[in-house]
One Martini backbone bead per residue (centre of mass of N, CA, C, O) as a GRO file, in nm:
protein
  415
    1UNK     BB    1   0.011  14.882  -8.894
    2UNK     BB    2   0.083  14.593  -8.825
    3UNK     BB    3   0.248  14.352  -8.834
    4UNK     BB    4   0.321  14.013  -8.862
    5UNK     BB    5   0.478  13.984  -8.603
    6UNK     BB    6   0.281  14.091  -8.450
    7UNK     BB    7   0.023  13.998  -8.523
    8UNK     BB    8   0.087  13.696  -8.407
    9UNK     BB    9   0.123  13.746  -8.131
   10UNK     BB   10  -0.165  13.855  -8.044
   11UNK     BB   11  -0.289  13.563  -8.147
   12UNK     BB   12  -0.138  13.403  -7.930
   13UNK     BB   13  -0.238  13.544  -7.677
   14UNK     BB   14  -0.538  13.525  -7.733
   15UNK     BB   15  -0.532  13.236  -7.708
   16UNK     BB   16  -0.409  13.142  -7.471
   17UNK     BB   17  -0.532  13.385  -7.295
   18UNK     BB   18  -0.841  13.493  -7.289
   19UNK     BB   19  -0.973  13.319  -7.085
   20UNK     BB   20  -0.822  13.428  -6.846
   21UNK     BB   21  -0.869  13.698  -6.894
   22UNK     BB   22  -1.183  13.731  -6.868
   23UNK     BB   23  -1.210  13.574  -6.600
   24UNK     BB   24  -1.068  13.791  -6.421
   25UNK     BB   25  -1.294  14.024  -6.533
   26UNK     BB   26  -1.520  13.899  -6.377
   27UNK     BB   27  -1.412  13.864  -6.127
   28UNK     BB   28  -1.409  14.114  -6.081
   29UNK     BB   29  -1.641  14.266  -6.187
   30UNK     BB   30  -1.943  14.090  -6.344
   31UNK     BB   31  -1.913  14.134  -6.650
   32UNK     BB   32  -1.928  14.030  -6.927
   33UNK     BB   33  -1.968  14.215  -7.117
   34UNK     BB   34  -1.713  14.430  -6.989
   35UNK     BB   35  -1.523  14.230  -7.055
   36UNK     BB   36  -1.504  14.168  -7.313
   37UNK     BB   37  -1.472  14.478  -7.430
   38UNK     BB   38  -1.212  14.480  -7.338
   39UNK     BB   39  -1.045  14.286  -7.427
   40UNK     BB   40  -1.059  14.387  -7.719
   41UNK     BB   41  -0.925  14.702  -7.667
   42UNK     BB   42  -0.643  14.581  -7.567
   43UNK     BB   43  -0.597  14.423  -7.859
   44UNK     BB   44  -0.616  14.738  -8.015
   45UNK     BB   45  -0.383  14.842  -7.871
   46UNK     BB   46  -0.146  14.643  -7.924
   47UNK     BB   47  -0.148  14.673  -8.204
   48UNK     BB   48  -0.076  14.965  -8.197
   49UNK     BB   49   0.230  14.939  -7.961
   50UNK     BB   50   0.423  14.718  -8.020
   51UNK     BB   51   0.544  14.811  -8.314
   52UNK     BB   52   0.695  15.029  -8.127
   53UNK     BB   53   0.760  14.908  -7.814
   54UNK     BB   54   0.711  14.631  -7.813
   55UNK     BB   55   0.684  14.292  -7.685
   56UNK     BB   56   0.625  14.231  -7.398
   57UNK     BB   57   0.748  13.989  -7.172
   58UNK     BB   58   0.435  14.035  -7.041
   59UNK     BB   59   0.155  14.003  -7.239
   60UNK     BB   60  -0.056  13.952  -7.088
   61UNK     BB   61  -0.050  14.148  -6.827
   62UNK     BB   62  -0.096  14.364  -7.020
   63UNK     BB   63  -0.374  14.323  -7.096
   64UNK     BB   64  -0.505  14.312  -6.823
   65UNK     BB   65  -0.440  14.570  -6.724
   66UNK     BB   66  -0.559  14.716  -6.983
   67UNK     BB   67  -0.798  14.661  -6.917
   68UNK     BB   68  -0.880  14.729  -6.642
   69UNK     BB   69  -0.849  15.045  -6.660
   70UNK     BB   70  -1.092  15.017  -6.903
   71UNK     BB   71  -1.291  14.925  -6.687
   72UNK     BB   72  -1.264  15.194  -6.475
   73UNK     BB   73  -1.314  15.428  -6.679
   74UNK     BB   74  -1.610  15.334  -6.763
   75UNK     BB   75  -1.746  15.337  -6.459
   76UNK     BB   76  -1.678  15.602  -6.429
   77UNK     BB   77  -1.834  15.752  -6.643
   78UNK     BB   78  -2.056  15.569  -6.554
   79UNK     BB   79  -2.323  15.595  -6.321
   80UNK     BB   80  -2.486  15.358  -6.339
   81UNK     BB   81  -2.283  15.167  -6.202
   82UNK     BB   82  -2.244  15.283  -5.944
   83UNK     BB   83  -2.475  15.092  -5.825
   84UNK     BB   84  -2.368  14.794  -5.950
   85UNK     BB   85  -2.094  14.831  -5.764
   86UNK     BB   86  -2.255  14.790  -5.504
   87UNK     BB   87  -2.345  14.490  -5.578
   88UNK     BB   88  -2.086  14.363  -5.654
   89UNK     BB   89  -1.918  14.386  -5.388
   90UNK     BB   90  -2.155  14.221  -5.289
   91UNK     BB   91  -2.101  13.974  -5.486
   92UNK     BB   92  -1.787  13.954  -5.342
   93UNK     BB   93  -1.852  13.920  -5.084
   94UNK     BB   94  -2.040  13.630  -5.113
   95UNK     BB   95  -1.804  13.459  -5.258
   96UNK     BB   96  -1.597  13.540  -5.061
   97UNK     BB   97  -1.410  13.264  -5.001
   98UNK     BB   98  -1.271  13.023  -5.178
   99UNK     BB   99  -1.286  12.721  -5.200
  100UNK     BB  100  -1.028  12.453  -5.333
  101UNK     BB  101  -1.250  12.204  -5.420
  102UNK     BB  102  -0.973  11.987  -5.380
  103UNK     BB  103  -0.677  12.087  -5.291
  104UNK     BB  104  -0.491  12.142  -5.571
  105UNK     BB  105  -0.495  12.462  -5.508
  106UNK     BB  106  -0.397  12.794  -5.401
  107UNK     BB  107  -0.524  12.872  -5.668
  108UNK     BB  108  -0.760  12.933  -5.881
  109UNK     BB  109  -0.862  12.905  -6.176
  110UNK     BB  110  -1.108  13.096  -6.290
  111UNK     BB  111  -1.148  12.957  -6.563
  112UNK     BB  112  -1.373  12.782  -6.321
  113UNK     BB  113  -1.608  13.025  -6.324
  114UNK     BB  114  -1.677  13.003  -6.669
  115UNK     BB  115  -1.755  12.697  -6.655
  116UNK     BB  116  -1.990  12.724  -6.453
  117UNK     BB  117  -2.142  12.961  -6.549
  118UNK     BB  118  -2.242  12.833  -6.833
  119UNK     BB  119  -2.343  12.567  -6.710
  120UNK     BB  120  -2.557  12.680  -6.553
  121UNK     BB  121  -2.888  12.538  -6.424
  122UNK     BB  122  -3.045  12.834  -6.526
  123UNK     BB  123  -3.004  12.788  -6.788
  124UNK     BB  124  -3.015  12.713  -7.111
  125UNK     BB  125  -2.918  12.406  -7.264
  126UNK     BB  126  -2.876  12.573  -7.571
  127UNK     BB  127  -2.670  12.801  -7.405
  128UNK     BB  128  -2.388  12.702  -7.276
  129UNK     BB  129  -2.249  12.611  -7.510
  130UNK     BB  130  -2.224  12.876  -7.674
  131UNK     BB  131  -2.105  13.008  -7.415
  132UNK     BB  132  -1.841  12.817  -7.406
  133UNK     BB  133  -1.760  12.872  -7.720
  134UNK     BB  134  -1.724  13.215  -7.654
  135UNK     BB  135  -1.572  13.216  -7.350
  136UNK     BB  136  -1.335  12.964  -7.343
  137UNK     BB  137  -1.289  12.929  -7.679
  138UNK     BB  138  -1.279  13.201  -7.823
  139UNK     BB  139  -1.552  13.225  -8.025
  140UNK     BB  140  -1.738  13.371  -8.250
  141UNK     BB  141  -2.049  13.421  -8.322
  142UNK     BB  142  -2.040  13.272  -8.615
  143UNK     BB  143  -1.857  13.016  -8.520
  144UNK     BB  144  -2.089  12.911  -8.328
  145UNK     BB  145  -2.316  12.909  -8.543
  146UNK     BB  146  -2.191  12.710  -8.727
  147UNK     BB  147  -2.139  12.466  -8.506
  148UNK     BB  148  -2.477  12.488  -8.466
  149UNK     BB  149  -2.648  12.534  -8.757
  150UNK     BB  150  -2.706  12.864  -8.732
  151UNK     BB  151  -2.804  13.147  -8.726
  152UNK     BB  152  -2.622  13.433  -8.645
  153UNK     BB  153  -2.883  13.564  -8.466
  154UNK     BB  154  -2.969  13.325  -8.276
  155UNK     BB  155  -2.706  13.315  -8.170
  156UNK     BB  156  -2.715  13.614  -8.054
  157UNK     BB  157  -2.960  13.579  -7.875
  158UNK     BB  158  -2.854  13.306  -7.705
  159UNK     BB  159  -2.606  13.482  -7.581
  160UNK     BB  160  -2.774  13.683  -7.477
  161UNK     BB  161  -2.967  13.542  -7.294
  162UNK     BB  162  -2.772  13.427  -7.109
  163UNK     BB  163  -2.629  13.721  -7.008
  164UNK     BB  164  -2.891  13.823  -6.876
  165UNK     BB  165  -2.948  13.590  -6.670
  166UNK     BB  166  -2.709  13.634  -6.516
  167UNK     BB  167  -2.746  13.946  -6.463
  168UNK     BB  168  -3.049  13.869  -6.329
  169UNK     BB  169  -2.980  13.658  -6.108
  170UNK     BB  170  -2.688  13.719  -6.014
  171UNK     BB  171  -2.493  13.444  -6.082
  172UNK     BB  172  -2.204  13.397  -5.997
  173UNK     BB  173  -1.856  13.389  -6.034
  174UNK     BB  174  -1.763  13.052  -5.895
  175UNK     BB  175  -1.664  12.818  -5.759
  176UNK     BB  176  -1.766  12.541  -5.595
  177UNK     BB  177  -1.811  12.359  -5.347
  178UNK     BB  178  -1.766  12.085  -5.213
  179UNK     BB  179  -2.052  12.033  -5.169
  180UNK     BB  180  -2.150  12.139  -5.488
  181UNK     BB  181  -1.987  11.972  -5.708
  182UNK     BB  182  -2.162  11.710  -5.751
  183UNK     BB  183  -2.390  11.850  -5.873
  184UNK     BB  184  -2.240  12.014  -6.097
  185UNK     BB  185  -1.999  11.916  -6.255
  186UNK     BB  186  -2.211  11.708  -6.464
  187UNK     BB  187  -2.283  12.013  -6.651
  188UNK     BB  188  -2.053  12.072  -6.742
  189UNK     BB  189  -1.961  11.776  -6.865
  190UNK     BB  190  -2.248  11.773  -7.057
  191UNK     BB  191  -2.174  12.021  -7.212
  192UNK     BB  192  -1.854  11.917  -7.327
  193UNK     BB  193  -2.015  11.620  -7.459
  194UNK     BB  194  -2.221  11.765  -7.651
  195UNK     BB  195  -1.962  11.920  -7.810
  196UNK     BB  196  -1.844  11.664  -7.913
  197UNK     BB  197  -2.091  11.493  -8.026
  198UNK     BB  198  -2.149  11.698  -8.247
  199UNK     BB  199  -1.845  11.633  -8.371
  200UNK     BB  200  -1.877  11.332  -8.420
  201UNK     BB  201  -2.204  11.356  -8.479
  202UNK     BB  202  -2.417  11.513  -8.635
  203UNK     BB  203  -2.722  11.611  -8.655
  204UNK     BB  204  -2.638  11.796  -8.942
  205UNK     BB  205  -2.551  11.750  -9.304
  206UNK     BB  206  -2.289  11.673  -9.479
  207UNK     BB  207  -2.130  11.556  -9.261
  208UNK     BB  208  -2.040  11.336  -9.004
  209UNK     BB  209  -1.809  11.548  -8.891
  210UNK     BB  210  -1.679  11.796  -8.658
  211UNK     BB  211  -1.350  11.835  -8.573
  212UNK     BB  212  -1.362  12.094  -8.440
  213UNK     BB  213  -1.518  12.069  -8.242
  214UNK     BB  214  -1.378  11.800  -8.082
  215UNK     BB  215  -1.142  11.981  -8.048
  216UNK     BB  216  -1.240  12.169  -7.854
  217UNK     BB  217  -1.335  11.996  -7.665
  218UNK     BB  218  -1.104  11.875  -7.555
  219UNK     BB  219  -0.960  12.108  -7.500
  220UNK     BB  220  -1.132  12.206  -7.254
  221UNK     BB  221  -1.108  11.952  -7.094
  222UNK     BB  222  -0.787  11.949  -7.037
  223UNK     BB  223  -0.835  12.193  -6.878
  224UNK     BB  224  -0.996  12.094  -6.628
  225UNK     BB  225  -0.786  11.868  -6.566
  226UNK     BB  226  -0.603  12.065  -6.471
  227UNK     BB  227  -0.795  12.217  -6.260
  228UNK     BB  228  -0.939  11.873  -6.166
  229UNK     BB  229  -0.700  11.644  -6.116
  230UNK     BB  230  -0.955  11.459  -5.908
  231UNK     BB  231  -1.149  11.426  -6.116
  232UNK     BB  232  -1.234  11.110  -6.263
  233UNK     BB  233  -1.500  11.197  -6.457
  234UNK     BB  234  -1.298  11.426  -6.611
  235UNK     BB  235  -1.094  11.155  -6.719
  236UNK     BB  236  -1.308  11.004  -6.843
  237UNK     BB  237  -1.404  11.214  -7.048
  238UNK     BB  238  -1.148  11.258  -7.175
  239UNK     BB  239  -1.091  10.931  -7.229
  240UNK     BB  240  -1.307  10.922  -7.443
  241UNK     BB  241  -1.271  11.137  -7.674
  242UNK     BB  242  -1.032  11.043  -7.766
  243UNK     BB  243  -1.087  10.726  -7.806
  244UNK     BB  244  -1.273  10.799  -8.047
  245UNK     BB  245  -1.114  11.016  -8.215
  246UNK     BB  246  -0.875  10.851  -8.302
  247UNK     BB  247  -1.113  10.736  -8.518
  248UNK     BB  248  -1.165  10.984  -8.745
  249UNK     BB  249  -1.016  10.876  -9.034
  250UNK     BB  250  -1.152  10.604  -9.034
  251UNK     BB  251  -1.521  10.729  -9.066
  252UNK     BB  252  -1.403  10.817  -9.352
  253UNK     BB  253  -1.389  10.827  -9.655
  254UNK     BB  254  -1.265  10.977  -9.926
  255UNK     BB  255  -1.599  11.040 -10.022
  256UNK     BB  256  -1.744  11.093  -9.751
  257UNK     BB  257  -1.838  10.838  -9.633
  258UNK     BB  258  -1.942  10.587  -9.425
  259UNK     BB  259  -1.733  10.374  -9.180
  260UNK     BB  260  -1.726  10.145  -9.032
  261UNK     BB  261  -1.598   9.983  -8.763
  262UNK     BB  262  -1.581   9.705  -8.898
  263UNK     BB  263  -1.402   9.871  -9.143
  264UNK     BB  264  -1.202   9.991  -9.031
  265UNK     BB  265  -0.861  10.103  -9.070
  266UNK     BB  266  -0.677  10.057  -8.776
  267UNK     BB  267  -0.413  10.239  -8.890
  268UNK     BB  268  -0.545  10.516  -8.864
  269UNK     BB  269  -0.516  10.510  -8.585
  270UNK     BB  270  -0.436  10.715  -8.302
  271UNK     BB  271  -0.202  10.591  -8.094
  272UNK     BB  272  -0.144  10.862  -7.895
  273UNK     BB  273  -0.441  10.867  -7.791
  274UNK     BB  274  -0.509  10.600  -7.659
  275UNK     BB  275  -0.281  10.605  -7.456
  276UNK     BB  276  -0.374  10.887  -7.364
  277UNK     BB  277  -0.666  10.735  -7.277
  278UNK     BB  278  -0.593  10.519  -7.138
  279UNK     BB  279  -0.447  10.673  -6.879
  280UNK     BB  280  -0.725  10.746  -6.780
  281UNK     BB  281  -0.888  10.491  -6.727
  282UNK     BB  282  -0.734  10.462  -6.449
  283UNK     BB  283  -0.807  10.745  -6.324
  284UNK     BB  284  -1.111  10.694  -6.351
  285UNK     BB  285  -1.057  10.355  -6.203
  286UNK     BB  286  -0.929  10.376  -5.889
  287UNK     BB  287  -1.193  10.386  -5.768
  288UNK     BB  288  -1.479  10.416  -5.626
  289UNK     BB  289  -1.743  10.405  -5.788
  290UNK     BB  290  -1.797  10.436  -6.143
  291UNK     BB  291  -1.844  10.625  -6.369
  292UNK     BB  292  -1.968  10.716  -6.644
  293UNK     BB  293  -1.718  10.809  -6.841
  294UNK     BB  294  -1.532  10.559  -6.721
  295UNK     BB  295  -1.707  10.327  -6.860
  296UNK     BB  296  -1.689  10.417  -7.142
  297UNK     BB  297  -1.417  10.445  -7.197
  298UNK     BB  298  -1.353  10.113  -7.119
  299UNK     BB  299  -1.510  10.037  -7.386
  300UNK     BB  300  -1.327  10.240  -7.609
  301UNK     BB  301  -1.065  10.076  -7.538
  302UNK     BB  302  -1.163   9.841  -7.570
  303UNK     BB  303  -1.171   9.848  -7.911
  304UNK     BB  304  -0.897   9.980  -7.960
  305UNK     BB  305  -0.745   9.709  -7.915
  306UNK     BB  306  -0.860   9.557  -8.093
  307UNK     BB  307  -0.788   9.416  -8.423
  308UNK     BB  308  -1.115   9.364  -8.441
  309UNK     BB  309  -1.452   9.216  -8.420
  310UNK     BB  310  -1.418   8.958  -8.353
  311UNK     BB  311  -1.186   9.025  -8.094
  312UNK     BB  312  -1.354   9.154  -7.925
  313UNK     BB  313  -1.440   9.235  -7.641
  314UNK     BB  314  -1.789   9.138  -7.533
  315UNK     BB  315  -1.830   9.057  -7.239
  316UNK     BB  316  -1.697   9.298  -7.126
  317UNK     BB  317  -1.861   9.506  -7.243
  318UNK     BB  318  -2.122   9.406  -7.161
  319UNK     BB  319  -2.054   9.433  -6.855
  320UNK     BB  320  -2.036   9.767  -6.875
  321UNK     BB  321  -2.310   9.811  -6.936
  322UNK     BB  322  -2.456   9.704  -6.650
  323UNK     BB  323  -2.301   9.932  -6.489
  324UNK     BB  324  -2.449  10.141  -6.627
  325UNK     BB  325  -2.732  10.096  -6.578
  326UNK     BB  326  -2.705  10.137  -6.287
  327UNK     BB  327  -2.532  10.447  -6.282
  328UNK     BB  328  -2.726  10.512  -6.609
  329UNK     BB  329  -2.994  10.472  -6.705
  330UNK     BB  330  -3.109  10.395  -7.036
  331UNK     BB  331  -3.160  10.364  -7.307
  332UNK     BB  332  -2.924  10.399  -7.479
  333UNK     BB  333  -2.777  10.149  -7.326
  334UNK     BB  334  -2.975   9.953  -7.380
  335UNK     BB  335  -2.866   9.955  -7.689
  336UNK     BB  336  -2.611   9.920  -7.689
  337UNK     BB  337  -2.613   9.652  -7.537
  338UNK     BB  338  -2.788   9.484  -7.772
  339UNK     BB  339  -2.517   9.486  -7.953
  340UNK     BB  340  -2.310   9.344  -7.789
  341UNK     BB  341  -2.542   9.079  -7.751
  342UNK     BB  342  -2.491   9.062  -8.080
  343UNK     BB  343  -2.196   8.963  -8.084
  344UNK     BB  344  -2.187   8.792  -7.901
  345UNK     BB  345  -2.459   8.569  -7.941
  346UNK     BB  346  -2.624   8.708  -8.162
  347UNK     BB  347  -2.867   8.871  -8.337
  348UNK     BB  348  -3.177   8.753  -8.203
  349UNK     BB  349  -3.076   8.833  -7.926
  350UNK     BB  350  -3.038   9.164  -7.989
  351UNK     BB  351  -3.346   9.202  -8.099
  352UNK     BB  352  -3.519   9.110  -7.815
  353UNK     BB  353  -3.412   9.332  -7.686
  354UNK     BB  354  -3.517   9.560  -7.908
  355UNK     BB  355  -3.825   9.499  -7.885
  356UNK     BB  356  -3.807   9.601  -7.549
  357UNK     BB  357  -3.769   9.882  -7.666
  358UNK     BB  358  -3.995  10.012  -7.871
  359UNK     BB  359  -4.171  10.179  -7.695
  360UNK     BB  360  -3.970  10.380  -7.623
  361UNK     BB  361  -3.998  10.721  -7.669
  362UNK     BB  362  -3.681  10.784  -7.699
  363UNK     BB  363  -3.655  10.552  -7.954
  364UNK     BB  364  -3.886  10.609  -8.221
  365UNK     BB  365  -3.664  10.856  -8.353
  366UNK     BB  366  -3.380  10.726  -8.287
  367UNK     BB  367  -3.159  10.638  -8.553
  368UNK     BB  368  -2.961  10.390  -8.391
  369UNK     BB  369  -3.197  10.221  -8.345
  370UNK     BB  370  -3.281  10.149  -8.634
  371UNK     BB  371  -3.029  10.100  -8.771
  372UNK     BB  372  -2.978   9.850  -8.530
  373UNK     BB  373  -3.198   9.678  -8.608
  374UNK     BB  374  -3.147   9.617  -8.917
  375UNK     BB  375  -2.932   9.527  -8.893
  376UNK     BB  376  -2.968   9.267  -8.778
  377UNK     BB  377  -3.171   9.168  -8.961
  378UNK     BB  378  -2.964   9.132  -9.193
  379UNK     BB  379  -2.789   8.922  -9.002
  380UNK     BB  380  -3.000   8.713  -8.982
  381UNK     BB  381  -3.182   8.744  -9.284
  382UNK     BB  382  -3.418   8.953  -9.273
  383UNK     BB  383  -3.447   9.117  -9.541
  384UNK     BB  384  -3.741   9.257  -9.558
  385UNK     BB  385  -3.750   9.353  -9.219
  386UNK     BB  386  -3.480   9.510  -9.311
  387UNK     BB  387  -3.569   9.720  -9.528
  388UNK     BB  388  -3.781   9.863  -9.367
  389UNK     BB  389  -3.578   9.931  -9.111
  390UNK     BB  390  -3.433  10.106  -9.340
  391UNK     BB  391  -3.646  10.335  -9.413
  392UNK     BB  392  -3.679  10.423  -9.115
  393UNK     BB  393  -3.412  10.532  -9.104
  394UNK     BB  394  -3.385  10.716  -9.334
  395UNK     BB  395  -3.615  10.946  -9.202
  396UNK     BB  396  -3.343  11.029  -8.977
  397UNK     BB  397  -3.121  11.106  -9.079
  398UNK     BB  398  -2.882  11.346  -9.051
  399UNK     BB  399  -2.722  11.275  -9.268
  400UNK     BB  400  -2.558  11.239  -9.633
  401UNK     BB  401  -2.388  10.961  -9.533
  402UNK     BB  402  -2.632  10.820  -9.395
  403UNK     BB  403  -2.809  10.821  -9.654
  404UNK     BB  404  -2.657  10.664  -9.839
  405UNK     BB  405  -2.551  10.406  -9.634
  406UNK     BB  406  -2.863  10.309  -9.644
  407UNK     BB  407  -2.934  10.309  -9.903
  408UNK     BB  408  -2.737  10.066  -9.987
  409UNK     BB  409  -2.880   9.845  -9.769
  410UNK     BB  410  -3.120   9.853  -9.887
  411UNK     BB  411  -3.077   9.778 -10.210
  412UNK     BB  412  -2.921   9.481 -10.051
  413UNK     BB  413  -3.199   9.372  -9.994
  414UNK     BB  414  -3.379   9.428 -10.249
  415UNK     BB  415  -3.244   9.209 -10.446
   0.00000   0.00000   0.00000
């Protein structure tokens, strides 16, 4: 058996490195089962050979030719392959040469082929997240299904279920090309937008945050910005993700409390966080036609700079939302404005605003608008009306904390 320090080794480059190796080996192959397989493989010819022979000088290139070749021995055997290796191959030439999406690499790095392939607009939307937080942040089956808290089973029929797709749609291996990406890009971006989301405010359970998920989207956004350092809507949504995450420790109480914006103390903020997420929001904002996630970031970093809820610039949010409206209207962001034209203006404001959303049938189930109702009936005076508008919320609170903190604004209306 390895020792503790070979097996260190192989876990820091199985880390560090996973990701890289599987990309290079799908783009050879094409084959996402045939990659998985022959990578766990190679990590445990590793485990067997390094206590021996030492951790090799470049231990990546080591795990990956063993990898290659026992993909190739494996091919050479099963001859059911021959068949789909000449497809393979039809598929490699009709994919490459692929130009380097916007010029600023001249190789491009793989794992740009297996962000576009999970997020494939073919896949199923339930799926996409799965396989991307399977195939390159190289978490387990068990591991993806604990992240959106269902049994083990049904994660692993979606991760079948998507790789299936995959081989049977016989959907390409590459980067989209430039004319592509506009299309393409924005599944990428919201595939892990929405495993942030998931991560910063749980849909169930018992917290109300998952910081591993939260800093895995990150993690993996950050890999992206690397990839597409010009793509300023990458910046935008890296920038976003950030200035969120800063306030992390500060949204839950030692008890595991559920605490407001307006409530949070702000020294508990990681001001290197909202810095580089500052820093993000210039590079997301520098040309024309500001994206969705880049005037996102530019709302949550005037919250990150304000001193406390009084004195944040709130007609500059109002102006921000209103920007939003135009380049991606939706009721959510029509609540989030009547929110920020509520600290404007003053609560009655943001309520008239509220009611004339009431129809909207996205927001009728939907737990942030009920809550956010209730808050300003609250602030308005609206006691009775505000209790109402409490057990509304109530009944659709998605967490323990989130029902806590309802339950107590209930019983301060009902006093």
């Amino acid at each position: 058996m390895a020792d503790r320090s070979v097996r260190d080794s192989v876990e820091a480059v199985y880390r560090e490195e996973r990701a890289l190796l599987l990309a290079s080996l799908v783009r050879r192959f094409g084959d996402l089962d045939l990659a998985e397989e022959v990578t766990s493989e190679a990590i445990e010819a590793a485990m067997r050979t390094w206590p021996k022979d030492g951790v090799p000088s470049r231990p990546g290139a080591w795990l990956l030719t063993t990898a290659r070749r026992k993909a190739v021995d494996r091919l050479r055997r099963d001859k059911t392959y021959a068949a789909r290796l000449a497809v393979l191959q039809v598929d490699l030439s009709r994919a490459e040469p692929v130009a380097a999406p916007t010029g600023d690499a001249e190789v491009p790095d793989d794992r740009l082929q297996l962000f576009f392939t999970c997020a494939h607009p073919a896949l199923q939307a339930e799926d996409r997240g799965a396989l991307m937080l399977r195939c390159l942040a190289g978490l387990t089956t068990p591991e993806v299904a604990r992240a959106y808290l269902v049994p083990v089973p049904t994660m692993a029929k979606r991760i079948t279920r998507a790789k299936v797709k995959i081989k049977d749609a016989r959907i390409p291996f590459r980067v989209p090309t430039v004319a592509e990406l506009p299309e393409r890009l924005p599944g990428v971006l919201q595939v892990l937008y929405s495993i942030f989301t998931e991560g910063y405010a749980a849909s169930s359970g018992e917290d109300l945050q998952r910081l591993d998920l939260a800093e895995e989207a990150i993690r993996l956004t950050a890999i992206l910005r690397r990839l597409l350092p010009s793509e300023r809507e990458v910046a935008g949504l890296l920038a976003l993700m950030l200035l969120i995450h800063a306030r992390r420790h500060a949204r839950v109480g030692a008890d595991g409390s559920m605490v407001l914006l307006e409530d949070q103390d702000r020294g508990l903020w990681d001001r290197t966080m909202i810095e580089e997420g500052r820093d993000l929001v210039f590079v997301a904002l520098s040309g024309e036609s500001p994206g969705f996630y880049g005037v996102q970031a530019a709302i949550a970093a005037l919250h990150d700079e304000a001193a406390d809820i009084a004195t944040t610039d709130w007609p500059q949010i109002v102006a921000l939302y209103d920007v939003l409206l135009v380049i991606s209207p939706s009721p959510v962001v029509a609540l989030n404005r009547a929110v920020a034209v509520a600290m404007r203006d003053g609560a009655e404001a943001g309520l008239v605003l509220l009611d004339e959303l009431e129809a909207e049938p996205r927001l009728r189930d939907y737990s942030p608008y009920r809550t956010a109702r209730a808050d300003l009936l609250a602030r308005a005076g609206r006691r009775p009306e505000a209790a109402a508008a409490y057990r509304l919320a109530l009944d659709l609170a998605a967490t323990e904390p989130e029902r806590v903190h309802l339950k107590r604004r209930l019983e301060a209306m009902e006093e």
